[in-house]
C-alpha positions as CSV (number, residue, x, y, z in Angstrom):
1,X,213.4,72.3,139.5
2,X,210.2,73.4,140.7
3,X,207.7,73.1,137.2
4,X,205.5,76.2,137.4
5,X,201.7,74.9,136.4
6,X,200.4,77.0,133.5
7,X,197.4,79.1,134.7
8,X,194.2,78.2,133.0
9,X,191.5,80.1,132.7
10,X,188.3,78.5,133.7
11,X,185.3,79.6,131.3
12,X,182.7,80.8,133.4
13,X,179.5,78.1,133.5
14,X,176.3,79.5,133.9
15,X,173.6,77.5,135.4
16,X,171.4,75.7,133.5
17,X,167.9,77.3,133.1
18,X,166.1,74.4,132.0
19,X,165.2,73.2,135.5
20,X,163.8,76.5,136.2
21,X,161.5,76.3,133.5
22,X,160.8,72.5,134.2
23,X,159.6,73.7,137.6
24,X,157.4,76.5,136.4
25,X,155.3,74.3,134.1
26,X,155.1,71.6,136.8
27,X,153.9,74.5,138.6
28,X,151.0,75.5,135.4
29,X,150.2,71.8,135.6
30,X,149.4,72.1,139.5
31,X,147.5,75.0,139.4
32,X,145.7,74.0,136.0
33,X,144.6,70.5,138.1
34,X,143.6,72.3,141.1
35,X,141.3,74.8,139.1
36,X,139.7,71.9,137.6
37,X,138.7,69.9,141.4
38,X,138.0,73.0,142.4
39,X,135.5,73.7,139.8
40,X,134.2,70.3,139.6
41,X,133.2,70.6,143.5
42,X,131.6,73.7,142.6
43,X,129.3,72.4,140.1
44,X,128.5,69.6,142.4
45,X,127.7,72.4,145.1
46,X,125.7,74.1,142.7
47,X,124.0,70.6,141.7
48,X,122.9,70.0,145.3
49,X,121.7,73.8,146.0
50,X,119.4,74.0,143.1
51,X,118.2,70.1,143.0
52,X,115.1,69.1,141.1
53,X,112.3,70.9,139.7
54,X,109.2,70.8,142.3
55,X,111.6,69.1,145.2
56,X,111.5,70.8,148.3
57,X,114.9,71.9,149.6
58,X,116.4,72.7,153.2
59,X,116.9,76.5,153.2
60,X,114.2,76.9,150.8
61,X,110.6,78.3,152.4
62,X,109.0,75.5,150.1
63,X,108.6,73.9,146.8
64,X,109.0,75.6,143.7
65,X,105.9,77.4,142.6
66,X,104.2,77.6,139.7
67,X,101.9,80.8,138.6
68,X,98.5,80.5,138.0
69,X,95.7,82.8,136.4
70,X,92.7,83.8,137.4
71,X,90.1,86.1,135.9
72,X,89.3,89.3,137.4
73,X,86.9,91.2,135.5
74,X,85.8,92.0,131.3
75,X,85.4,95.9,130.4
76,X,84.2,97.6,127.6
77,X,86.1,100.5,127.2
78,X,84.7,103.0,124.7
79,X,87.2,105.3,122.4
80,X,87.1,108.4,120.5
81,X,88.7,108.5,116.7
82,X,93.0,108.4,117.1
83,X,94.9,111.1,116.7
84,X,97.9,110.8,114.6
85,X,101.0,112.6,115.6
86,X,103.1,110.8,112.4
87,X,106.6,109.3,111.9
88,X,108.4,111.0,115.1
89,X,111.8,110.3,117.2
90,X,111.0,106.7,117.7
91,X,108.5,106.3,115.4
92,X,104.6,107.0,114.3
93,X,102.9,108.3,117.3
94,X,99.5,107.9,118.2
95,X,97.1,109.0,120.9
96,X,93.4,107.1,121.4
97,X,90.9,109.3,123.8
98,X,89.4,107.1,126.3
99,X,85.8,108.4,126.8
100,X,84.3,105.8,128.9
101,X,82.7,102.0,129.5
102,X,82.0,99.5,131.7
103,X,83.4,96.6,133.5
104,X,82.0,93.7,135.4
105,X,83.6,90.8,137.5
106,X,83.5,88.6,140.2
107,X,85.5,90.9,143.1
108,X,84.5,94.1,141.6
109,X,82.4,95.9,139.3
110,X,81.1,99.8,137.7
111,X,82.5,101.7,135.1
112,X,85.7,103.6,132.9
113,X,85.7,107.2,133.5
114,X,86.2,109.7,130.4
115,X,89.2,111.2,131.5
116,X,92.0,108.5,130.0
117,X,94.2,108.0,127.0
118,X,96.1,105.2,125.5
119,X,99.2,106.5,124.2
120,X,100.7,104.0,121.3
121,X,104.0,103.8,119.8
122,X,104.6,101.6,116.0
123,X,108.3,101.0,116.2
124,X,110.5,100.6,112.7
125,X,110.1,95.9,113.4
126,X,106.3,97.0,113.2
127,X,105.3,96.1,116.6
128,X,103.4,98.9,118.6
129,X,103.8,99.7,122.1
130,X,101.0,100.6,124.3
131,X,100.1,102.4,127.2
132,X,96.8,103.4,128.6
133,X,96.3,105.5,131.7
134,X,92.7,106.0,133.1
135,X,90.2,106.0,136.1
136,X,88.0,103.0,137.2
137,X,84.6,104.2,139.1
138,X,83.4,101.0,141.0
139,X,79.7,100.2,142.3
140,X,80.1,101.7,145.3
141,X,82.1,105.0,144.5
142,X,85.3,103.9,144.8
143,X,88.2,105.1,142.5
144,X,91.2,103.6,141.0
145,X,93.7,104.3,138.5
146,X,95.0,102.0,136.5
147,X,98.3,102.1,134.2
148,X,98.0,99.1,131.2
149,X,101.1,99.3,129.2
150,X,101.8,96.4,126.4
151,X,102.4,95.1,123.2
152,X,100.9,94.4,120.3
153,X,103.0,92.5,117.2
154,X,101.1,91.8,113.9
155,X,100.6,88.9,111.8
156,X,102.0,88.4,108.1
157,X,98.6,90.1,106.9
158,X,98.9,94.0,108.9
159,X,95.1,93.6,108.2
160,X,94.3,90.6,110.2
161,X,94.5,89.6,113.7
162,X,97.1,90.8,115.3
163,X,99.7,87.6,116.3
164,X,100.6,88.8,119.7
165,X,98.3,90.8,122.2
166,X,99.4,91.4,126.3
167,X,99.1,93.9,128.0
168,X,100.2,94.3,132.2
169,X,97.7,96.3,133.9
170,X,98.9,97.7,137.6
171,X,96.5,99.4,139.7
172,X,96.2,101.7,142.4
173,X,93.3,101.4,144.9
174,X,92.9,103.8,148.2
175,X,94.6,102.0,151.2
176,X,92.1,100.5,153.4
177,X,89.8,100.1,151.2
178,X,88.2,96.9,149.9
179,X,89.9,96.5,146.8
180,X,93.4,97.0,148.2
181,X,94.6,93.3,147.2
182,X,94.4,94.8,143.5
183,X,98.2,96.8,145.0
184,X,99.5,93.8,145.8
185,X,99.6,91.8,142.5
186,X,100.6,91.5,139.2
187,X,98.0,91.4,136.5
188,X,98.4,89.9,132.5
189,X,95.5,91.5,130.4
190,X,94.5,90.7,126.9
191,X,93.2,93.3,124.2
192,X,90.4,93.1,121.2
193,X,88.9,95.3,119.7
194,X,85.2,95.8,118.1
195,X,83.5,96.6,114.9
196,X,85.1,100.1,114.0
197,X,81.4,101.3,114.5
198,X,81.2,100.5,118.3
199,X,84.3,102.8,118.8
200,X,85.1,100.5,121.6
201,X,87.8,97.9,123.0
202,X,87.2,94.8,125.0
203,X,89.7,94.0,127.7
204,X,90.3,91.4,129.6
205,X,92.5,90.9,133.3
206,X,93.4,88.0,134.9
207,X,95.5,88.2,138.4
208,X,98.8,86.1,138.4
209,X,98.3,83.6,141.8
């Protein structure tokens, strides 16, 4: 007699995912390696681009440079009482008149026309903002304007002297003219004032070389 095998159902096996997820973090490893060589040869890149303070480099036009000063001129810059617009958007506004002066220096010389103001702004930390537009007249007639915008940041005593004083003058002479290398510069200026009874400011420029 021909014994008939029972038929037995085979559970069905699924495959394994562990050596899927083995794979993927061999594959985060890889990639977390080759993110790290590649940013190390980066930072050596970046290493041999910038090199060494002073040294001269290949695709650079020369060494690193280092700005200078040199003075300009002194003027006397005479002012009329402020007026006091009070606590505004910002806060306190003020307006100084500008009514005239003097300046002298090596390149140039002559004297601060009337029509000028220096607008000033107190902010709430108790520094004020300044900005000063007004006409230069020099010895030999010409004009040029001239835009001095800075800062000015008190000491512990608001009565003393001041602990910060800069100003940036930027000017604008006639093309052609002999004081046209005043366009093509930048300028650091410094600020003090004189006895209230002068009703005047001293001011100072020095180009940036």
């Amino acid at each position: 007699m021909t014994r008939k095998h029972d038929s037995i159902s085979q559970p069905d096996v699924q495959p394994s995912a562990e050596p899927q997820r083995t794979v993927s973090r061999r594959s985060a490893v890889a990639g977390a390696v080759g993110a790290v060589a590649s940013a190390a040869l980066l930072a050596d890149g970046l290493k041999s681009a910038i090199g060494a303070p002073g040294k001269e480099l290949p695709h650079l036009w020369g060494a690193f440079q280092t700005p200078g000063m040199e003075f300009v001129f002194q003027a006397r810059v005479t002012i009329a009482p402020m007026i006091n617009f009070g606590k505004c958007s910002y806060g306190v506004r003020r307006i100084i008149p500008i009514t005239g002066g003097d300046f002298h220096g090596p390149r140039l010389s002559g004297t601060v026309l009337a029509e000028g103001e220096d607008t000033q702004l107190v902010r709430p930390d108790g520094a004020t903002e300044i900005c000063a537009r007004y006409a230069l007249r020099t010895h030999d007639g010409t004009l040029i304007y001239i835009v001095n915008s800075g800062l000015i940041v008190p000491g512990a005593d608001p009565h003393a002297e001041p602990r910060y004083v800069r100003t940036h003058p930027s000017f604008e002479a006639p093309l052609g003219s002999r004081y046209e290398w005043l366009n093509q510069s930048l300028f650091i200026g410094t600020l003090n004032p004189m006895p209230l009874e002068d009703h005047a400011v001293i001011i100072r420029v020095f180009q940036v070389t």
